[in-house]
Residue frames as qw, qx, qy, qz and C-alpha x, y, z in Angstrom:
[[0.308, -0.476, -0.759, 0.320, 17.22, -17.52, 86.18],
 [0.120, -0.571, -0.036, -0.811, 14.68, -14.59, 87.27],
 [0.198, -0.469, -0.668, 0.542, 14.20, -14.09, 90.82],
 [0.197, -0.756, -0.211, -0.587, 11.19, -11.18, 91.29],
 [0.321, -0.210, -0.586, 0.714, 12.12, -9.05, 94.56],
 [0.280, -0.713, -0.424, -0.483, 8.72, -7.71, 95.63],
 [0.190, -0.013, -0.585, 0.788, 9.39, -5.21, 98.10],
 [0.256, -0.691, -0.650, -0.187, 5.66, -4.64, 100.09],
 [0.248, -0.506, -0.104, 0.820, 7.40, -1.24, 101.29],
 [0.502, 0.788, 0.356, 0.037, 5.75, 1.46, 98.82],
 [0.150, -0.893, 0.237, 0.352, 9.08, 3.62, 98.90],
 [0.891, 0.433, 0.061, 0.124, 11.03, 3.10, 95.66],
 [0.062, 0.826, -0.539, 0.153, 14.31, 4.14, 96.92],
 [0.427, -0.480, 0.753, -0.145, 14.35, 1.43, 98.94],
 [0.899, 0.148, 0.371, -0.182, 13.67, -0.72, 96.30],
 [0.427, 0.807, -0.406, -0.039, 16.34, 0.83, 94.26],
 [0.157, -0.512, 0.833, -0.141, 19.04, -0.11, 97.11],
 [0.591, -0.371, 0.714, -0.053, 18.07, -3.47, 97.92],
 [0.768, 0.640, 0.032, -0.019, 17.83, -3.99, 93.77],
 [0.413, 0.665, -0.614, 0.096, 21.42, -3.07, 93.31],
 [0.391, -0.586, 0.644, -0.300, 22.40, -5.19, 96.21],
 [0.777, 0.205, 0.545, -0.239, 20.67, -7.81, 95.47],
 [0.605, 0.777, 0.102, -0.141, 22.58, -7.66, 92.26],
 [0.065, -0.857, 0.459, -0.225, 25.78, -7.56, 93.43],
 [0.571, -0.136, 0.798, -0.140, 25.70, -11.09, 95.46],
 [0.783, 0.398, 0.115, -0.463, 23.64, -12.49, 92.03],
 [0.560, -0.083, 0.688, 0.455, 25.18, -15.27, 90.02],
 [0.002, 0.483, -0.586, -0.651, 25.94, -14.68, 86.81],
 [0.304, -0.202, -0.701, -0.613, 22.71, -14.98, 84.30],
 [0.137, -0.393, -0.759, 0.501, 21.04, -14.26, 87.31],
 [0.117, -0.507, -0.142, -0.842, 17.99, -11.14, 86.57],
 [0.170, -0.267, -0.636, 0.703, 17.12, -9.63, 89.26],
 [0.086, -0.507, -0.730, -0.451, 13.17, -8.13, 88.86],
 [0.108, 0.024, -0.363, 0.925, 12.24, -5.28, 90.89],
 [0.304, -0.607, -0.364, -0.638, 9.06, -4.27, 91.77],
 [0.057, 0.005, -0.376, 0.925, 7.63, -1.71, 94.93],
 [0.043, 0.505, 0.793, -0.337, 4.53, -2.31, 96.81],
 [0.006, -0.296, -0.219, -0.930, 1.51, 0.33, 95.05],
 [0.498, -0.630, -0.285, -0.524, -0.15, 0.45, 98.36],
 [0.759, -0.418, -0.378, 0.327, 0.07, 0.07, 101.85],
 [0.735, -0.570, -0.183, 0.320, 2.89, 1.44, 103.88],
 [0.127, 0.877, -0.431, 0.171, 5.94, 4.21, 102.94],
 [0.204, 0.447, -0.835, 0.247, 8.05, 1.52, 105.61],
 [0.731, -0.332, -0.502, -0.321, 6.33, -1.14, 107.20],
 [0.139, 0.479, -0.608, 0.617, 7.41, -1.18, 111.11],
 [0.495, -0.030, 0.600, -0.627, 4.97, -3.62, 113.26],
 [0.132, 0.180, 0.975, 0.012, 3.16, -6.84, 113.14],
 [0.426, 0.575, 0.404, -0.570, -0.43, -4.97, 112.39],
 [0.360, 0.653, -0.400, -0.533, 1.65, -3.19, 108.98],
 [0.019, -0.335, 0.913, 0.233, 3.26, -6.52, 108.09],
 [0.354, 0.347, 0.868, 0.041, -0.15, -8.93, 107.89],
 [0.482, 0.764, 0.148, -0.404, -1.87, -5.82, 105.80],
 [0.222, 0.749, -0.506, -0.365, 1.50, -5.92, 103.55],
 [0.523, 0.010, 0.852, -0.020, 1.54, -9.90, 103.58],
 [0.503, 0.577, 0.525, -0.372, -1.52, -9.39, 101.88],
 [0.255, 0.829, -0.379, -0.323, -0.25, -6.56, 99.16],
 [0.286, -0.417, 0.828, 0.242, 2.86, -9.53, 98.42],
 [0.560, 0.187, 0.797, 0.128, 0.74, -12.12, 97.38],
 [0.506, 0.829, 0.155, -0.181, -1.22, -8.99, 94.78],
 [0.049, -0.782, 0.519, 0.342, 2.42, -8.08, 93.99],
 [0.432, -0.286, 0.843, 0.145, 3.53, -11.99, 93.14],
 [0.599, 0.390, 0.678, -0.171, 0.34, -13.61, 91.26],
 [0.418, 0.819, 0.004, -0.392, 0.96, -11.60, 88.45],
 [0.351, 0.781, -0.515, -0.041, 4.52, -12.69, 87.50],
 [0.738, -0.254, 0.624, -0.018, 4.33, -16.30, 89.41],
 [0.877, 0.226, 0.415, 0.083, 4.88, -17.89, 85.69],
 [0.371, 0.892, -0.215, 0.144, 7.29, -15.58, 84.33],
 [0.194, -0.787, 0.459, -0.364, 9.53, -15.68, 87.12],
 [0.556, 0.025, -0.764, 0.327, 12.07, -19.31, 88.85],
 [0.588, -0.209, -0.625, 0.469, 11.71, -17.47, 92.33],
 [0.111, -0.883, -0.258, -0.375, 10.58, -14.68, 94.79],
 [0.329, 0.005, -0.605, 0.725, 12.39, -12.77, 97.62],
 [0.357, -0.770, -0.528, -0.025, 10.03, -11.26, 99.85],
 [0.401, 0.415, -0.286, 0.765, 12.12, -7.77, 100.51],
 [0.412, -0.703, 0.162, -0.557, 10.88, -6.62, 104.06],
 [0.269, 0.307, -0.858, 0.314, 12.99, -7.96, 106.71],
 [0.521, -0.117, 0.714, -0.453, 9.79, -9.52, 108.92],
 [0.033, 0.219, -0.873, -0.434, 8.72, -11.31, 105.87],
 [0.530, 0.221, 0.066, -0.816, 5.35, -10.14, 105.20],
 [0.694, 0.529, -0.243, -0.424, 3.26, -12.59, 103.49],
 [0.254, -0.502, 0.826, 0.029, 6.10, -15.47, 103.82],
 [0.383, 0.032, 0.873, -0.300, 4.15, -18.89, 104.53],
 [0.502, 0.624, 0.350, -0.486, 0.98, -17.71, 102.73],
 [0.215, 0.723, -0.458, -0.471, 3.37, -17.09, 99.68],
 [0.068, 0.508, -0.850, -0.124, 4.66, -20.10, 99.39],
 [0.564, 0.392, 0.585, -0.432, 1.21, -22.07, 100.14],
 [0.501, 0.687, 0.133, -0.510, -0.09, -20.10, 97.11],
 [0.372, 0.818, -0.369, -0.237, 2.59, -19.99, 94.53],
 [0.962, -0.027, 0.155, 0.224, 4.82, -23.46, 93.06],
 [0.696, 0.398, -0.286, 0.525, 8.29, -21.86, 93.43],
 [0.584, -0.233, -0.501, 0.595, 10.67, -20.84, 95.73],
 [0.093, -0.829, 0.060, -0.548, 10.36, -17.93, 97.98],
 [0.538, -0.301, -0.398, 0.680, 12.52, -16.72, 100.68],
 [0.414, -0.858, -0.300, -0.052, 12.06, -14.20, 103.22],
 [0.256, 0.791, -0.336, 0.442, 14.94, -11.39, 104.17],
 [0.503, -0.554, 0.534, -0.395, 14.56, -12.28, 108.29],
 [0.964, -0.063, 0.259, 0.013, 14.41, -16.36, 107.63],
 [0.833, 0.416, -0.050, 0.361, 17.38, -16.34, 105.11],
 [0.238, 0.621, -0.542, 0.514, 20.17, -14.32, 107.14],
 [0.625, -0.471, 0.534, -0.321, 18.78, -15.96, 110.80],
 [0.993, 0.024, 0.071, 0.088, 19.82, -19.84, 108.51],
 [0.525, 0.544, -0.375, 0.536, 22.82, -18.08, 107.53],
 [0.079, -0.737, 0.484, -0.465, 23.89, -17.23, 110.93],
 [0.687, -0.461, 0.527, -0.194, 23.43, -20.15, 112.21],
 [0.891, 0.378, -0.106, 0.228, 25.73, -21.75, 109.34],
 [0.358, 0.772, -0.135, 0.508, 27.91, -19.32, 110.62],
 [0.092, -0.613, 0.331, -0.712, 27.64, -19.05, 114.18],
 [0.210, 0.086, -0.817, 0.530, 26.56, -20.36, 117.08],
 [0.058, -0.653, -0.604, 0.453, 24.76, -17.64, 117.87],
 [0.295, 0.267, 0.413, 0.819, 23.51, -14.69, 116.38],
 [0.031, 0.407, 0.398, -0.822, 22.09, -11.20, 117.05],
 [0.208, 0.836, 0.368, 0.350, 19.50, -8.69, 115.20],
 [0.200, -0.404, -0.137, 0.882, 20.89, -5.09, 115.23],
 [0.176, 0.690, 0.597, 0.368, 18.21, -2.17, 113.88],
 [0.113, 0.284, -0.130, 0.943, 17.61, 1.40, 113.47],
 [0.439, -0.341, 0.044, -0.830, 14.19, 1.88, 115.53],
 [0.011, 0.189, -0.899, 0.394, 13.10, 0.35, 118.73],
 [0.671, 0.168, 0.466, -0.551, 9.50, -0.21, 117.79],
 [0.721, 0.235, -0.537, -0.370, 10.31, -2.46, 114.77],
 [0.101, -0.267, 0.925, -0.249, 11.85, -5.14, 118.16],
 [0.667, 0.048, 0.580, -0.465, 8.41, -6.93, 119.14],
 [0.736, 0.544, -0.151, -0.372, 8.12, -7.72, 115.09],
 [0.603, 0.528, -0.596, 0.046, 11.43, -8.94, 114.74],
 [0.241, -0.274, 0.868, -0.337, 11.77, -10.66, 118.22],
 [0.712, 0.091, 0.636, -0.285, 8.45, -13.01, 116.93],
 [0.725, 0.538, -0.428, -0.046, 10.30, -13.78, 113.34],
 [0.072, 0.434, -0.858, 0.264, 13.16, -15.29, 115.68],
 [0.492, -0.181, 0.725, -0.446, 10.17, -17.31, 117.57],
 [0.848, 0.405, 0.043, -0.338, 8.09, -18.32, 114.69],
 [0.051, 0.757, -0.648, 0.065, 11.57, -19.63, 113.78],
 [0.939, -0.338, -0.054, -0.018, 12.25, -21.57, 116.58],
 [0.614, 0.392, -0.358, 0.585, 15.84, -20.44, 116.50],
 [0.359, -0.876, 0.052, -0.319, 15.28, -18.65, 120.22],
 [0.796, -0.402, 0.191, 0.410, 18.34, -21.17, 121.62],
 [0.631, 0.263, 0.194, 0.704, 20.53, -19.45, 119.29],
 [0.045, -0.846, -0.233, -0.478, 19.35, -15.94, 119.62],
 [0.482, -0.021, -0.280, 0.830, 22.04, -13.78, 121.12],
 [0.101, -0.594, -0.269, 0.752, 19.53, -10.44, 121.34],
 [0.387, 0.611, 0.373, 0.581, 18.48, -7.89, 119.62],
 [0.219, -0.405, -0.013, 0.888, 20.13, -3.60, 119.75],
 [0.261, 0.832, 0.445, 0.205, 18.43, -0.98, 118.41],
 [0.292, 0.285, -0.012, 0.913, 19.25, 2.56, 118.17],
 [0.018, 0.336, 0.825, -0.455, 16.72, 4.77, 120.38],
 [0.473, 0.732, 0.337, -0.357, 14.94, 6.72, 118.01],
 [0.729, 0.547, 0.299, 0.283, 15.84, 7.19, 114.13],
 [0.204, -0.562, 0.325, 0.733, 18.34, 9.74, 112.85],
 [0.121, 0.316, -0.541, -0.770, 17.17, 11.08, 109.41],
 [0.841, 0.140, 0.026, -0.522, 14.55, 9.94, 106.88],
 [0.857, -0.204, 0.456, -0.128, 14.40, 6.42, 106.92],
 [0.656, 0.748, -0.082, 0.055, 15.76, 6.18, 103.19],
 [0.423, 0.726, -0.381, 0.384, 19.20, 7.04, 104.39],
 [0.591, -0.736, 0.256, -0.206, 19.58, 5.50, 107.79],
 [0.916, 0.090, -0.094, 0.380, 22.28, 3.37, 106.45],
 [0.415, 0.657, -0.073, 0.625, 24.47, 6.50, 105.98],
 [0.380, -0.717, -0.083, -0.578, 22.99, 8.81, 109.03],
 [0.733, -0.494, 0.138, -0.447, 23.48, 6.05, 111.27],
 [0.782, 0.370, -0.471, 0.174, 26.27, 4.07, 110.07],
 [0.190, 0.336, -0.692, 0.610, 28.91, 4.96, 113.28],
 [0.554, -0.275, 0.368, -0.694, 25.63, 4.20, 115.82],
 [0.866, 0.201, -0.128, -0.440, 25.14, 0.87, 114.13],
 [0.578, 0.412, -0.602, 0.367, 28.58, -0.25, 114.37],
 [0.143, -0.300, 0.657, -0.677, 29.10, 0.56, 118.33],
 [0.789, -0.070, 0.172, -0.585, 25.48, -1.02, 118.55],
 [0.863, 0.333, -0.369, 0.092, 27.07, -4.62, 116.49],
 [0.412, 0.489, -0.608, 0.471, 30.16, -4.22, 118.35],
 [0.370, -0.327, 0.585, -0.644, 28.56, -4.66, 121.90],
 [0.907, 0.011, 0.142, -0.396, 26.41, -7.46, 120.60],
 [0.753, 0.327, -0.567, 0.066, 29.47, -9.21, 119.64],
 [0.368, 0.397, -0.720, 0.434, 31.35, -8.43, 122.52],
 [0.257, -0.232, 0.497, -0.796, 28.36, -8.40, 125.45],
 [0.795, 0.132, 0.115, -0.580, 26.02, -10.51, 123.59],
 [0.424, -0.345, 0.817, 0.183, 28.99, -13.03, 122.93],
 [0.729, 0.596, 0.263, -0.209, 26.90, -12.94, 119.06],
 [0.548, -0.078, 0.551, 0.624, 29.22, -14.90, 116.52],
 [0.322, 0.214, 0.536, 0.751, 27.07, -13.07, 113.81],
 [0.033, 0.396, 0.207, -0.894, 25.28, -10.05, 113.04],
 [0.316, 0.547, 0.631, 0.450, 22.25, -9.18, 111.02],
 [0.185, -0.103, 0.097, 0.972, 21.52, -6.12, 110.01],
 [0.055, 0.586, 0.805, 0.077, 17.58, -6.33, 110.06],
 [0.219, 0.791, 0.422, -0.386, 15.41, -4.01, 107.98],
 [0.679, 0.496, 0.485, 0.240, 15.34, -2.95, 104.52],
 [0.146, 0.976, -0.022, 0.158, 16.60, 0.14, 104.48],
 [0.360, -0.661, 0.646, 0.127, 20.15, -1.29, 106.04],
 [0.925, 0.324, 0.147, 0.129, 20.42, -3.54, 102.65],
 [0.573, 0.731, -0.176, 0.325, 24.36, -3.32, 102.00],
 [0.343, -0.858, 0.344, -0.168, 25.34, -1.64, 105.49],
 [0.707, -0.561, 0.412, 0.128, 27.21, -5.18, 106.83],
 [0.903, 0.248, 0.127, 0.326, 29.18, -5.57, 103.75],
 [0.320, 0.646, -0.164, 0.673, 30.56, -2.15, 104.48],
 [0.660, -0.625, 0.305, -0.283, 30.48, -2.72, 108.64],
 [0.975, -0.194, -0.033, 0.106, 32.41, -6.18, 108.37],
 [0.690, 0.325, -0.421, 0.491, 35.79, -5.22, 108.46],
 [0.046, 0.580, -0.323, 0.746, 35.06, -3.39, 111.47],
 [0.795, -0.266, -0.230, -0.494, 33.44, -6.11, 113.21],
 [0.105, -0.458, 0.859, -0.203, 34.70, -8.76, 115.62],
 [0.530, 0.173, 0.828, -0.061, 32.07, -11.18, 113.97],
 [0.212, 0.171, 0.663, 0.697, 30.30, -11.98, 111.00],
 [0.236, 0.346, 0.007, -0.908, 28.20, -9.31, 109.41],
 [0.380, 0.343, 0.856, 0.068, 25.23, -10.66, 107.71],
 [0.281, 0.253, 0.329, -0.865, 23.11, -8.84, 105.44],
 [0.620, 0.256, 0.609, -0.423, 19.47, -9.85, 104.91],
 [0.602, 0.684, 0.026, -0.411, 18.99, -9.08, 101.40],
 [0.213, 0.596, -0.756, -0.168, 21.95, -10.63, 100.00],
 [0.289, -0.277, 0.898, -0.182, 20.99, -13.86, 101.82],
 [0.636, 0.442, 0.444, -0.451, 17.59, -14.06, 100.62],
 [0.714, 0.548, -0.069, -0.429, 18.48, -13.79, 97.21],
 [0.161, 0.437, -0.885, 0.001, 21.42, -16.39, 97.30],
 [0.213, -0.292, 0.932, 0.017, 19.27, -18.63, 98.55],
 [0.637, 0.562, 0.198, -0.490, 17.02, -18.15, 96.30],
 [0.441, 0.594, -0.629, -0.237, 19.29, -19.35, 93.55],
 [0.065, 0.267, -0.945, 0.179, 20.16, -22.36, 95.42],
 [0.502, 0.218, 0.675, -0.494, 16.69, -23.25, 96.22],
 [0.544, 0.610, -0.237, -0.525, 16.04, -22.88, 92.44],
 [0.274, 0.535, -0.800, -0.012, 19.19, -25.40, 91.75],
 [0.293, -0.159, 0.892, -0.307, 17.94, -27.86, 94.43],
 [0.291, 0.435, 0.842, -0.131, 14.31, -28.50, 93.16],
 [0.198, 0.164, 0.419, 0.871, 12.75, -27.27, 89.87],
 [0.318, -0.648, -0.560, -0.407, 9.65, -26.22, 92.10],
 [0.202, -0.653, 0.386, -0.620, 8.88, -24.33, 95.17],
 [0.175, -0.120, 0.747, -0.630, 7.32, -26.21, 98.50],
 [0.490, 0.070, -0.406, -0.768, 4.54, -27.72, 96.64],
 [0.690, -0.239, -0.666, -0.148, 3.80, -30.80, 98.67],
 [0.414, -0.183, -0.668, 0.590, 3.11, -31.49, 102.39],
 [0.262, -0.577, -0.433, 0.642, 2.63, -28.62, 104.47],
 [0.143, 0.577, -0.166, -0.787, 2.68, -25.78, 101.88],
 [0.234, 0.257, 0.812, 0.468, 0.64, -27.60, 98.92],
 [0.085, -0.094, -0.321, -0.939, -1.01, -25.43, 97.10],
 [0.397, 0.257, 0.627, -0.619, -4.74, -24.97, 98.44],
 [0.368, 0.666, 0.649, -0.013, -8.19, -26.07, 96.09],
 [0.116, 0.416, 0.365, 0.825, -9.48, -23.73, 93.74],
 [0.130, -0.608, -0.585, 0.522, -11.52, -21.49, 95.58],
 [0.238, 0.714, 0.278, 0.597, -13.92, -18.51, 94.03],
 [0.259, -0.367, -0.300, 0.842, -13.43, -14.84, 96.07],
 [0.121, -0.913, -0.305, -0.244, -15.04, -11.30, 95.73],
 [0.099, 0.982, -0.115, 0.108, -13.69, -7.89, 95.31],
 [0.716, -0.378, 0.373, 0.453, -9.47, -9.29, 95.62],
 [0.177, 0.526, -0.624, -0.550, -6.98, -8.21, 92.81],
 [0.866, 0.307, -0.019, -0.395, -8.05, -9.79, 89.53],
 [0.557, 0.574, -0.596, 0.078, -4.60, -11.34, 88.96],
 [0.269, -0.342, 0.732, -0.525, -4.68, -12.66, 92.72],
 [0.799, 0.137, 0.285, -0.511, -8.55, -13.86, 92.44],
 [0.560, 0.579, -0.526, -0.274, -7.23, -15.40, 89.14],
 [0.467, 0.387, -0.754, 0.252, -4.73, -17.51, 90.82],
 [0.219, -0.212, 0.829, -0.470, -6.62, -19.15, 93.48],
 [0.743, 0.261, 0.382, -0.483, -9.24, -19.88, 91.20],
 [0.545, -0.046, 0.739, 0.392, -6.71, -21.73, 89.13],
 [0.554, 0.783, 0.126, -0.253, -8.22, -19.55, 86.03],
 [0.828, 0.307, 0.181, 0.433, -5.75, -20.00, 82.75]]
């Protein structure tokens, strides 16, 4: 099985990390496919960045839709999601949709904890688009970054914890996500210190990517997310244009 993880961040560190991670959780004969937005954003952080980087996903995907069983979408508001999966006849999952189903396999209820308090409005309308707001324990931030953004797992590790640990114990949140690409890994090294479960995004996404692979040898291809007409365009990526005009 190949799963492409198309991160629509342009920063290739953080495609490094959430590459090994995402590696780590992988089944066995699983390849994992890297590849790092070449435009747009350094970190996406707001509903404007995210429908310009949506955009960037689908240029990222269209190339390697027939190579490839599945996509993750690596940016935890899941740029590009819906539109993806419209477009393209295999699975794709989203970092913020695949740890908010896990938590509620898991939980009851379930929080968002992040490192910067202007990424909330983004990630409080991935919980609505959802529809998971009865379940939604909150979301903690930190109040302004610590370090370059690259390394706020590290930088911020003992602020992130105390920040989790109140949402367990104040926000009565059975689980935790760790939302935003640059915390890929953190809750698998936060959960023993936790007094719930630790979730993190990037692991989920690509598990259930595998399993979405296993269930059906296609993506969402009928109903609501069939694939649109051919349709011609002007001045789009040629490998994009390509693939909505059904070209060979």
């Amino acid at each position: 099985m190949k799963i492409l993880l198309a991160n629509p961040n342009m920063t290739e560190a953080m495609t490094e990390r959430l590459a090994q991670v995402a590696r780590s959780v992988a089944a066995p004969g699983t390849e994992i496919l890297p590849l790092t937005a070449p435009r747009g954003f350094p970190y996406i952080s707001s509903r404007a960045e995210a429908q310009i980087a949506g955009a960037i996903a689908l240029e990222m995907i269209a190339p390697h839709a027939r190579e490839v069983d599945a996509v993750v979408i690596a940016a935890f508001g899941d740029p590009g999601l819906d539109a993806a999966r419209e477009l393209f006849d295999l699975p794709v999952t989203g970092m913020a949709e695949a740890s908010m189903l896990a938590a509620c396999q898991l939980g009851r209820r379930f929080g968002v904890v992040t490192f910067a308090p202007w990424l909330k409005p983004w990630y409080h309308a991935s919980v609505r688009d959802l529809g998971l707001e009865a379940r939604f324990a909150g979301l903690r931030s930190a109040e302004d970054i610590d370090g370059p953004v690259t390394e706020v797992a590290s930088t911020m590790r003992d602020t992130l914890l105390r920040l989790a640990e109140r949402m367990a114990r104040e926000d009565e949140a059975d689980a935790v996500i760790f939302g935003g690409a640059p915390l890929a890994g953190l809750a698998r090294d936060l959960a023993p210190d936790l007094p719930c479960v630790a979730i993190d995004p990037i692991s989920a996404a690509v598990t259930q990517a595998e399993a979405l692979v296993r269930l059906a040898p296609r993506g969402a291809d009928r109903g609501a997310y069939a694939r649109p007409p051919a349709k011609p365009s002007e001045g789009l990526d040629p490998a994009l244009a390509a693939w909505i005009a059904r070209a060979p």
